[in-house]
C-alpha positions as CSV (number, residue, x, y, z in Angstrom):
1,X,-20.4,21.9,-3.0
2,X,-17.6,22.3,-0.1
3,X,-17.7,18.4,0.6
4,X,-17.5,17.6,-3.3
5,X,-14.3,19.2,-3.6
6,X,-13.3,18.5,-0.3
7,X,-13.9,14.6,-1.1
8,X,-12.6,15.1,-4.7
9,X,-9.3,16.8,-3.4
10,X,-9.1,13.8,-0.4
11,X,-9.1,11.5,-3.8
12,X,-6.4,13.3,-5.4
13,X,-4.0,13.7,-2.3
14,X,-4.8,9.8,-1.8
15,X,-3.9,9.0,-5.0
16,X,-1.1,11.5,-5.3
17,X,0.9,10.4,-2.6
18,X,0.0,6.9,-2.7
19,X,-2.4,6.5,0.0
20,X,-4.9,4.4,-1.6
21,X,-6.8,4.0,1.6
22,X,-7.5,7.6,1.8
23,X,-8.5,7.8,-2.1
24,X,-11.1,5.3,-1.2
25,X,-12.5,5.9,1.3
26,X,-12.7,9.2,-0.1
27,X,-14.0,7.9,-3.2
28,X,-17.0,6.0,-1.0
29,X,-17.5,8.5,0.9
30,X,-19.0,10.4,-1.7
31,X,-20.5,7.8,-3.7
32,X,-22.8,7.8,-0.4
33,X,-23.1,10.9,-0.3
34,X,-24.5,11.2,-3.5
35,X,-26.0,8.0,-4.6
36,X,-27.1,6.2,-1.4
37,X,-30.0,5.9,-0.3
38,X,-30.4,8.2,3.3
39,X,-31.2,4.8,5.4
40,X,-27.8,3.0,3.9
41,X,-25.9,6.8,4.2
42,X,-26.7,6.3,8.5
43,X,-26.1,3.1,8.5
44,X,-22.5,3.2,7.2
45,X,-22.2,6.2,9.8
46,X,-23.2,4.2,12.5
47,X,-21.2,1.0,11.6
48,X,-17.9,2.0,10.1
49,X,-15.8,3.0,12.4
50,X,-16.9,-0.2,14.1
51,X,-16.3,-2.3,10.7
52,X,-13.0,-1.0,9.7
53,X,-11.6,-2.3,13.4
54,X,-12.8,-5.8,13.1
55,X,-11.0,-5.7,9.7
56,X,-7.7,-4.5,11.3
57,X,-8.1,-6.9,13.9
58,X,-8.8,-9.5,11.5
59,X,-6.0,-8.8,9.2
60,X,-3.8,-9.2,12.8
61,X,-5.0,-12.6,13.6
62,X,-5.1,-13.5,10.3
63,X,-1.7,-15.0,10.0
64,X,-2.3,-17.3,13.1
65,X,-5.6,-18.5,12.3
66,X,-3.3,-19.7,8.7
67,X,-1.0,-21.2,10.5
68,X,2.0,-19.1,9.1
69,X,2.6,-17.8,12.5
70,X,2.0,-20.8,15.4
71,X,0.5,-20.2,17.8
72,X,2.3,-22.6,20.3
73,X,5.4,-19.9,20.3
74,X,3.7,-16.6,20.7
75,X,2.5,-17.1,24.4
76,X,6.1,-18.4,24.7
77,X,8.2,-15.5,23.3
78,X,5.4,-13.0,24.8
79,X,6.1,-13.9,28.1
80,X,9.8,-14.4,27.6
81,X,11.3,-11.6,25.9
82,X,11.3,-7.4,26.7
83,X,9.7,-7.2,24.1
84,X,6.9,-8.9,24.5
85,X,6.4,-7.1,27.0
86,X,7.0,-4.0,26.1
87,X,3.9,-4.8,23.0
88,X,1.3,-6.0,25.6
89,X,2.1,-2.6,27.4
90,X,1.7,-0.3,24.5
91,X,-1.3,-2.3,23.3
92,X,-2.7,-1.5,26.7
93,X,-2.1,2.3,26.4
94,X,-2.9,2.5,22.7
95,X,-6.4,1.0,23.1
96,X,-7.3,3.5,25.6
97,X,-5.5,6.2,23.1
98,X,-7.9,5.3,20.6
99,X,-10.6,5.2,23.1
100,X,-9.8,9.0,23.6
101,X,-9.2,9.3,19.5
102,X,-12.6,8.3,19.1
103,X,-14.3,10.5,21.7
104,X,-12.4,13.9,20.2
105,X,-13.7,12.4,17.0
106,X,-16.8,12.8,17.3
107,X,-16.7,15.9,19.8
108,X,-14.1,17.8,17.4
109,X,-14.9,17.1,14.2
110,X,-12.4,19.8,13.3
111,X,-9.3,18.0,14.1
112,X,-10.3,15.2,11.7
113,X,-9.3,17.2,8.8
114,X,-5.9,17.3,9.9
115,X,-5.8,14.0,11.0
116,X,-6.2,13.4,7.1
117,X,-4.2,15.7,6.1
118,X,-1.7,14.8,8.3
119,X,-2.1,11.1,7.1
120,X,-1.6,11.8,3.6
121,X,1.9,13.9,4.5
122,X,3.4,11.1,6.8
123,X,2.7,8.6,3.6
124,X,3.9,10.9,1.0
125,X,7.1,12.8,2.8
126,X,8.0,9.7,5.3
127,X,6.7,6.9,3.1
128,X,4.1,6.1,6.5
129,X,1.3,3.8,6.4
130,X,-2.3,5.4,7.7
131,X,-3.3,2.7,10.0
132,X,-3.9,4.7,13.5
133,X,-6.3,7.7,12.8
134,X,-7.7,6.8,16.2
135,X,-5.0,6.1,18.1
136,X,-3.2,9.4,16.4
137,X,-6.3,11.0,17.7
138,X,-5.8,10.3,21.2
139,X,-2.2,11.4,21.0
140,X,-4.0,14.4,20.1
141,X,-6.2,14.5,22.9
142,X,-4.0,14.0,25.0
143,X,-1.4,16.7,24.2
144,X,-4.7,18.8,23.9
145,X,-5.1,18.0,27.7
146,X,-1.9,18.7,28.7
147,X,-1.7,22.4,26.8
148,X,-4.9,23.3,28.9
């Protein structure tokens, strides 16, 4: 019953605040939960976390496999300009940030919930958009390791 209204209030706060993401995945969440069958319910457990970066990473390279961004100029600009620089360096340290994100993830369950939470406040008070949980979850482990 504590998941129900746990997933029912994540729907509300989603949809609330305009985080449709959250309301969603919410919303699916449950509908597994409920209506799946236990094989599809471990499946999705296995593979989403996996499925929901190829789709980031798709949406990324999206624009130069349409052509609206050429790919002739990035290398170019990359390699030319702070930066570009400065992008290939935080790419670097947020990969292994999320790296970290996803490790407390699964060890801490608990700080998922605020991750969430926390989500659904940045979109609502700061008009935010909820695309890092993991990354935001190695900043967490990481100022977890440092307050030791």
């Amino acid at each position: 019953m504590a998941e129900r209204l746990l997933f029912l209030g994540l729907m509300a706060g989603g949809l609330a605040w305009g985080n449709d993401t959250v309301a969603l995945a919410a919303a699916l969440a449950l509908l597994l939960r409920e209506a799946a069958p236990p094989p599809l319910v471990q499946l999705a457990l296995r593979h989403s976390v996996d499925l929901g970066i190829l789709f980031l990473v798709l949406g990324l390279l999206l624009p130069v496999a349409t052509g609206s961004i050429p790919v002739g100029q990035l290398f170019g600009r990359l390699l030319s300009s702070r930066l570009g620089w400065v992008s290939l360096l935080i790419g670097v340290a947020s990969t292994r940030l999320a790296s970290d994100g996803y490790r407390l993830m699964k060890d801490r369950p608990e700080a998922l919930l605020g991750l969430v939470a926390g989500s659904l406040a940045g979109v609502a008070l700061l008009r935010g958009i909820p695309a890092g949980p993991l990354v935001a979850a190695g900043l967490v482990a990481w100022l977890a390791r440092l307050l030791r």
